[in-house]
C-alpha positions in Angstrom: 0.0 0.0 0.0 2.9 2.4 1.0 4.1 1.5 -2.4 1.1 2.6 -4.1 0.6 5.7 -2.5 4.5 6.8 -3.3 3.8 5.5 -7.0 1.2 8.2 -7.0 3.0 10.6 -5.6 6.0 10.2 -7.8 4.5 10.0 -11.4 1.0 11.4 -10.7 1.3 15.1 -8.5 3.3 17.0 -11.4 0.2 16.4 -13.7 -2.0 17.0 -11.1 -0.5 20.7 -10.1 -0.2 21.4 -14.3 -3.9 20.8 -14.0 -4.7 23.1 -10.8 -2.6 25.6 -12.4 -4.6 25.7 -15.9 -8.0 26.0 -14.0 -7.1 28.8 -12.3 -5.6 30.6 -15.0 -8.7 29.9 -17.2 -11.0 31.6 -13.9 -8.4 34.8 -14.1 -9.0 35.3 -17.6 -12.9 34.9 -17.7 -12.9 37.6 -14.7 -11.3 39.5 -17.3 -13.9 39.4 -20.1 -16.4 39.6 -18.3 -15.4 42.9 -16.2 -13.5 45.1 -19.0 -10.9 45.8 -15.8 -8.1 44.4 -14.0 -8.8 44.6 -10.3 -6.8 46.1 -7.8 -6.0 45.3 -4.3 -5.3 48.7 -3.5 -9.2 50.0 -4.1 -11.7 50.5 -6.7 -8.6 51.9 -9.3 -9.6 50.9 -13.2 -7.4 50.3 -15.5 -8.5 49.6 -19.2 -7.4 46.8 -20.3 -6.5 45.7 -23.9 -8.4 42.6 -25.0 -7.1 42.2 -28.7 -3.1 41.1 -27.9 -1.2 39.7 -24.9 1.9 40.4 -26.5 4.2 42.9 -24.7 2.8 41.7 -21.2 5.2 42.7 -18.7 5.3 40.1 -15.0 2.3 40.8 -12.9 0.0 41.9 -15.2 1.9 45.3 -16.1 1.2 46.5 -19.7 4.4 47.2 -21.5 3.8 50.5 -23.9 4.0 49.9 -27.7 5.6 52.6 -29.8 3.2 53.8 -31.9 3.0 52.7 -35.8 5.1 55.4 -37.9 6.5 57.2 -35.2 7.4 60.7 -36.2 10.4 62.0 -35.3 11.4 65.2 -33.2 11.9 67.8 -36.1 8.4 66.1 -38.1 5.4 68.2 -38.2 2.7 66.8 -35.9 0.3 64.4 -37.5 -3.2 65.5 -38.3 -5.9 64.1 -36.5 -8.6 62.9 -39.1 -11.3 62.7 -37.4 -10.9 66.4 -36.6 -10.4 67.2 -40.5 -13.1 65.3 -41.3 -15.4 67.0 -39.0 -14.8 70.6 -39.1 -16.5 73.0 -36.3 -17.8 75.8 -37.8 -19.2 78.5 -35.5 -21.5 81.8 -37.5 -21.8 85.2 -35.8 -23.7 88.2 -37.1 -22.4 91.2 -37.4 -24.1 94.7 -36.9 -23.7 98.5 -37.6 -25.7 101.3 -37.5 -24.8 104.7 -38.4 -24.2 108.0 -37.2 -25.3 109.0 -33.8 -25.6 112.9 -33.6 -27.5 114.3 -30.9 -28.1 118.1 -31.8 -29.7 120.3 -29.0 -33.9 119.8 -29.6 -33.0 115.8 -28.7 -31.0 116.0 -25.4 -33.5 118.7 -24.3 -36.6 116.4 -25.1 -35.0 113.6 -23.2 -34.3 116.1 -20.0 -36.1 114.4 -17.7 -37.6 116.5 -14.1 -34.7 115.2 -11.8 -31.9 117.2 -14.3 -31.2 113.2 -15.8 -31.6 112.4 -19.4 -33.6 109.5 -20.8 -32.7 108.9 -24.7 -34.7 105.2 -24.3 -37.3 106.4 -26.1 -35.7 107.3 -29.5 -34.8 103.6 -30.0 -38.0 101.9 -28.6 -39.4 101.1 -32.4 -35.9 99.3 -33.6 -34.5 98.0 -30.4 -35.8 94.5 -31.0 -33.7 94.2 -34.3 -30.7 96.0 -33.1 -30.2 93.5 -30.5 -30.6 90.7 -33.2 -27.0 90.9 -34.0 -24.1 89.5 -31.7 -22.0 92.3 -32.1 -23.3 95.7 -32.7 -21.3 98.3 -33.3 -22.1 102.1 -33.0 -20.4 105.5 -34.4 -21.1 107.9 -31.1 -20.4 110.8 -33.5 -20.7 113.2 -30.5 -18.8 112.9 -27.4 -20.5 112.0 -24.2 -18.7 114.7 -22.1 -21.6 114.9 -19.5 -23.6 118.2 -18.6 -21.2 119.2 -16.0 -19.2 120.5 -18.9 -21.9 122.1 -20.4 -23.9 120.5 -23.3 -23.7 122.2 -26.9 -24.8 121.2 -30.5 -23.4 121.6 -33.8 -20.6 122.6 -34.6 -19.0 121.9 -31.4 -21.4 118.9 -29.8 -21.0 117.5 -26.0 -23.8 115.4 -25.1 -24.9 113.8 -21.8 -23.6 110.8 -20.4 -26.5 109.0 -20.7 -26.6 109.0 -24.4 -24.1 106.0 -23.8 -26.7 103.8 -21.2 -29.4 104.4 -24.0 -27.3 103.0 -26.6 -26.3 100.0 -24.7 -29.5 99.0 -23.1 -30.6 99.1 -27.5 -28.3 96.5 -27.8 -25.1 98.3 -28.8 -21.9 96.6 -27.7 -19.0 98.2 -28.7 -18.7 102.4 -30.2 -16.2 104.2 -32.1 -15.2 107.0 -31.3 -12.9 108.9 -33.6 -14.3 111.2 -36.2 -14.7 115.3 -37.4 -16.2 116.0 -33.6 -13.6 114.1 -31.5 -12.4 117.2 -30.4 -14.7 119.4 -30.5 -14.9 120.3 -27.0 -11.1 119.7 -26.1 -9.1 116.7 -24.0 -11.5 117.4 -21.0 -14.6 116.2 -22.8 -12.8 113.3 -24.3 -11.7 112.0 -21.3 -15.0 112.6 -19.2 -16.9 110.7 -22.0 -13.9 107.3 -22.2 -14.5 107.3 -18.0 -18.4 106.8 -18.8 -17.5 104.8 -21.5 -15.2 102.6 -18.9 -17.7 102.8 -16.1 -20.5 101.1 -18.4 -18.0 98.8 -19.8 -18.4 99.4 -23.0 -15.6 99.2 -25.0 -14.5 102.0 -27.6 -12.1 102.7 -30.6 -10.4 105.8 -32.0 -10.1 108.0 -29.1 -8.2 106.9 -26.1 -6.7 108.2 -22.6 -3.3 108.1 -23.3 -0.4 106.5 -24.8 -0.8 103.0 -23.2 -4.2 102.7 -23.8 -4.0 103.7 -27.5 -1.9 101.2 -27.6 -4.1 98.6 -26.5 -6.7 97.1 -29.5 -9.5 95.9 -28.1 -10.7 92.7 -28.9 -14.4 91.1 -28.0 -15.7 87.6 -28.8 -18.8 86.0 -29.2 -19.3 82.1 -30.0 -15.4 81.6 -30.1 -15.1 84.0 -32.7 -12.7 87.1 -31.7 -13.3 90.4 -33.3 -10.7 93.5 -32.7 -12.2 96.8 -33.9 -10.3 99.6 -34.9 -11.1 103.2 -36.1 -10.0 106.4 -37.7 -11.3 109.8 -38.9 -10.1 111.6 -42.3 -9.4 115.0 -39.7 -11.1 117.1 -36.8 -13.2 120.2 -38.9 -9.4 122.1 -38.3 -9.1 121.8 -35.0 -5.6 120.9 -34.5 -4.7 117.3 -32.6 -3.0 118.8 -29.4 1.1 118.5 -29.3 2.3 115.2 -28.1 -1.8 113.8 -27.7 -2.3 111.9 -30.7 -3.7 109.5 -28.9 -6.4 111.6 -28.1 -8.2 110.9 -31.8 -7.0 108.3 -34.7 -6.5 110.0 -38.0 -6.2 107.9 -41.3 -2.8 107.2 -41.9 -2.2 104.6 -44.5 1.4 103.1 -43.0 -0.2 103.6 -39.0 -3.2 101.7 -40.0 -1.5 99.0 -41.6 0.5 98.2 -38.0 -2.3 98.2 -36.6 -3.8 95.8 -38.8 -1.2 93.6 -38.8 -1.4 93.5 -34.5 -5.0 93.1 -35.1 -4.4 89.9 -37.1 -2.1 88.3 -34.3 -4.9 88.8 -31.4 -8.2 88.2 -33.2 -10.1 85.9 -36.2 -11.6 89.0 -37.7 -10.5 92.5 -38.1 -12.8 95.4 -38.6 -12.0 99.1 -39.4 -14.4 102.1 -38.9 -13.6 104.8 -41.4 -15.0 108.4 -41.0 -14.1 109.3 -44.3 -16.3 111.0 -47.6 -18.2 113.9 -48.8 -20.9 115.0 -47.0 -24.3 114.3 -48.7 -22.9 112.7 -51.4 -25.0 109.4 -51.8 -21.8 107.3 -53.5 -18.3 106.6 -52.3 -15.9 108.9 -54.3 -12.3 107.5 -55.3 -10.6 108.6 -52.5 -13.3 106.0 -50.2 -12.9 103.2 -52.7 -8.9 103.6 -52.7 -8.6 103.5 -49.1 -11.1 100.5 -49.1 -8.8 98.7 -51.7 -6.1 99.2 -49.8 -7.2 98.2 -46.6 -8.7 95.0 -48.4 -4.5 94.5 -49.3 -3.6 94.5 -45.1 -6.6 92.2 -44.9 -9.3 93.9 -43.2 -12.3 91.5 -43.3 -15.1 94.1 -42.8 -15.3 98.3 -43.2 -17.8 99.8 -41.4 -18.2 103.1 -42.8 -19.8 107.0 -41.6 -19.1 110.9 -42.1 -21.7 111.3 -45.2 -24.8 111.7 -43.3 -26.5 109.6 -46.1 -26.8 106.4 -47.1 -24.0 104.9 -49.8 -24.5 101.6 -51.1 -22.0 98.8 -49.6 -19.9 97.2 -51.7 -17.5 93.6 -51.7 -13.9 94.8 -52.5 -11.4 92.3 -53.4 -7.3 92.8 -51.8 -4.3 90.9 -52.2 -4.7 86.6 -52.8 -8.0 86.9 -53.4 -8.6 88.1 -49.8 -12.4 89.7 -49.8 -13.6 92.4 -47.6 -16.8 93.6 -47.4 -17.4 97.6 -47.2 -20.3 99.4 -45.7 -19.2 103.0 -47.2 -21.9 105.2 -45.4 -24.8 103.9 -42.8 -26.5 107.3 -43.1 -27.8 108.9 -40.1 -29.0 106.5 -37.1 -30.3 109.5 -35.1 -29.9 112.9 -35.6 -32.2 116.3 -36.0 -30.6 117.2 -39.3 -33.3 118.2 -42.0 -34.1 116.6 -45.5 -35.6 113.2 -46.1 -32.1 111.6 -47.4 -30.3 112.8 -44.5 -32.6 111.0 -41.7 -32.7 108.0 -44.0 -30.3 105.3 -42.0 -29.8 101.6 -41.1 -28.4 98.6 -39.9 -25.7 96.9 -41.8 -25.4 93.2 -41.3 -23.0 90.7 -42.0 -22.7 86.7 -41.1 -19.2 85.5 -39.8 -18.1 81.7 -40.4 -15.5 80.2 -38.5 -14.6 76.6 -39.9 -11.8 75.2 -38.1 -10.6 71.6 -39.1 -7.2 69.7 -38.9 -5.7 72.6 -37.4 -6.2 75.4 -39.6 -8.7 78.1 -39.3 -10.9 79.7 -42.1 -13.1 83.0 -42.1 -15.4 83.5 -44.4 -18.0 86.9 -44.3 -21.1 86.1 -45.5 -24.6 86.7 -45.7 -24.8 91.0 -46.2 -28.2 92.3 -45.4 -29.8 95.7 -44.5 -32.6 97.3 -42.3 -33.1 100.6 -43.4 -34.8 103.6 -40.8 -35.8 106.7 -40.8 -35.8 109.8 -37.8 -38.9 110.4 -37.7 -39.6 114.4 -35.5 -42.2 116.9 -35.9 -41.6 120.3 -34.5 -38.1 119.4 -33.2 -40.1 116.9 -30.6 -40.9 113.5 -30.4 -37.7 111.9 -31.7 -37.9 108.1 -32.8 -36.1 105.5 -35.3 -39.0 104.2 -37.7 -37.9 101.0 -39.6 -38.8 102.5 -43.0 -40.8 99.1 -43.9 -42.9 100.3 -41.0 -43.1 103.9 -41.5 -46.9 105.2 -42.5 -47.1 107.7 -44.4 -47.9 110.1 -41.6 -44.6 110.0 -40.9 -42.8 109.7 -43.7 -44.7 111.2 -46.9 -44.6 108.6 -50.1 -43.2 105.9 -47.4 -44.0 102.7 -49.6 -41.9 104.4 -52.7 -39.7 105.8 -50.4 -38.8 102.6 -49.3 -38.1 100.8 -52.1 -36.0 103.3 -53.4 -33.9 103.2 -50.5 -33.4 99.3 -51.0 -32.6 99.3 -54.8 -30.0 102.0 -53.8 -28.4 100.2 -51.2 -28.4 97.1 -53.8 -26.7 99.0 -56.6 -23.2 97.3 -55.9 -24.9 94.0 -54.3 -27.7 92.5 -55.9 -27.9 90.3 -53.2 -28.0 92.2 -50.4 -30.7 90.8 -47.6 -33.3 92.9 -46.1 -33.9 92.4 -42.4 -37.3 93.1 -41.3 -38.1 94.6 -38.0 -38.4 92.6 -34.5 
């Protein structure tokens, strides 16, 4: 019997542990497909675990890292992710502008309210739904905002309350420029009351600045993950001279100036947009001097001009610039607001442009799009009761012929783009 037991024991235990050993290797590895995981004895740690290969296993468990297939080197440019290129994210925002905004003396005194404030709320009640259709509206504050303690004063030498600038942003306007033939009309003491309003609503401005530093500083805004940075300039100051060593108190259209600008705008934002205060007044089509300085900011690549000065409305127009680069020009908005006299001259609008943003294996595209128009009218009788009619609106109470006068104002404004959208009111 001892004999049989050792005979066991000697030929028949290493087959037995082989078979042990297989049946627990065999439990190990249905644990792992049926969990997805390696467990840990250190906690509830998960660590993925690859199911297609057991090569490169390192003792106890350890996964030993494969070098990637075609491995580039150090100097090699990074590889493009496909699925990135082959979905592109593409992001749209529109783009707004309305024209002049010149409060002459009979509007600030209507808007005088019992308390000494001013209340200018009124004037944009009619349009205020469609000027806060855009993302980014941008508004040319023609006159400064120097405040009453100054003492307010109409053409030609305009200051206008401060709260000119909490009307136009409770409209709906987020960003104002700022340099034009009134910048200094009332000296460095208006300027610099109005940019402290300006700052205290927090609504950024372009083309007339504090000082050096902050001239110096473009400002930039974004909206859906598109960056804008706005810029402005004016063709002079009705002969009042720029004081010495100020400049930066008002922009004035220099061709080499704006050109580093543009070129710093490039660097901090997708788009680049340039208020021009530049024209005849009253004349209702850009003159050469407007379409050259168009052209050539279409060459630094200036994706959309916004601009004013005219008083009236000139038809917008798509210029094309160096490598096919296209920019689209709004050469006068008209009059947004003012208590000037003649139908043309209180004929205005809002200008309206769509900006695309594809972005896909890691290059970036812009594309403006979409241009389209509201046109409006100041409607006042007797120097009272100021308001912004959309003209589509307009009865002909206020506006005689309104219908025709309408439809002229649109087949002007599409003289240089057939295509050009109208927006109807809000």
């Amino acid at each position: 019997m001892k004999g049989e037991v050792f005979y066991i024991r000697k030929y028949w235990m290493p087959y037995i542990a082989l078979l042990l050993a297989a049946v627990i290797l065999a439990g190990c590895s249905q644990l792992r497909s049926q969990s997805g995981y390696v467990g840990s004895t250190s906690g509830s740690v998960e660590i993925p675990v690859k199911l297609d290969s057991a090569e490169g296993e390192r003792p106890g468990g350890e996964e030993e890292a494969q070098p990637p297939i075609d491995q580039a080197s150090p100097d090699s440019e990074p590889e493009i992710d496909q699925s990135d290129a082959s979905e592109p994210v593409v992001s749209t925002v529109t783009l707004g502008a309305i024209g002049d905004v010149l409060i002459h003396r009979p509007i600030y005194r209507e808007a005088e309210q019992p308390d000494g404030t001013y209340d200018f709320s009124p004037i944009f009640q009619e349009v205020v739904g469609t000027m806060r259709k855009p993302e980014l509206l941008i508004a040319n504050e023609e006159t400064m905002i120097g405040g009453k303690e100054i003492g307010l004063s109409t053409y030609p030498r305009f200051n206008s309350p401060h709260e000119v600038g909490d009307a136009l942003q409770e409209a709906g306007v987020d960003f104002v420029t700022l340099a034009n033939n009134h910048t200094l009309d009332r000296g460095e003491k208006a300027i610099q009351s109005a940019l402290k309003y300006w700052d205290k609503l927090r609504l950024p401005y372009a083309g007339a600045y504090k000082n050096q530093e902050d001239q110096a500083e473009i400002r930039t805004v974004s909206r859906n993950g598109i960056s804008f940075a706005v810029l402005a300039y004016t063709y002079g100051t009705n002969g009042i001279p720029v004081p010495a060593g100020k400049d930066y108190l008002v922009n004035l259209i220099d061709a080499d100036a704006i050109s580093a600008d543009v070129e710093r705008a490039k660097e901090l934002a997708d788009v680049v947009v340039v208020a021009m205060h530049w024209g005849k007044e009253y004349e209702d089509r850009p003159n050469a001097e407007q379409q050259t300085l168009a052209k050539q900011l279409a060459d630094m690549g200036v994706d959309v001009i916004i601009g004013n000065h005219p008083h009236v409305l000139q038809p917008p127009a798509w210029v094309e610039g160096q490598d096919g680069h296209r920019t689209f020009v709004f050469y006068s908005l008209g009059n947004f607001i003012s208590s000037q006299e003649g139908t043309k001259k209180r004929i205005g609008g809002i200008g309206f442009v769509d900006v695309v943003k594809t972005t896909a294996g890691g290059r970036t595209a812009i594309e403006i799009v979409n241009p389209a128009f509201m046109p409006t009218y100041t409607y006042y009788k007797n120097w009272k009761d100021y308001r912004i009619v959309p003209m589509e609106l307009a009865t002909a109470d206020e506006l005689n012929q309104a219908k025709q006068q309408f439809k002229s104002t649109m087949s002007h404004m599409r003289s240089d783009v057939p295509d050009l959208s109208l927006i109807h009111a809000e």
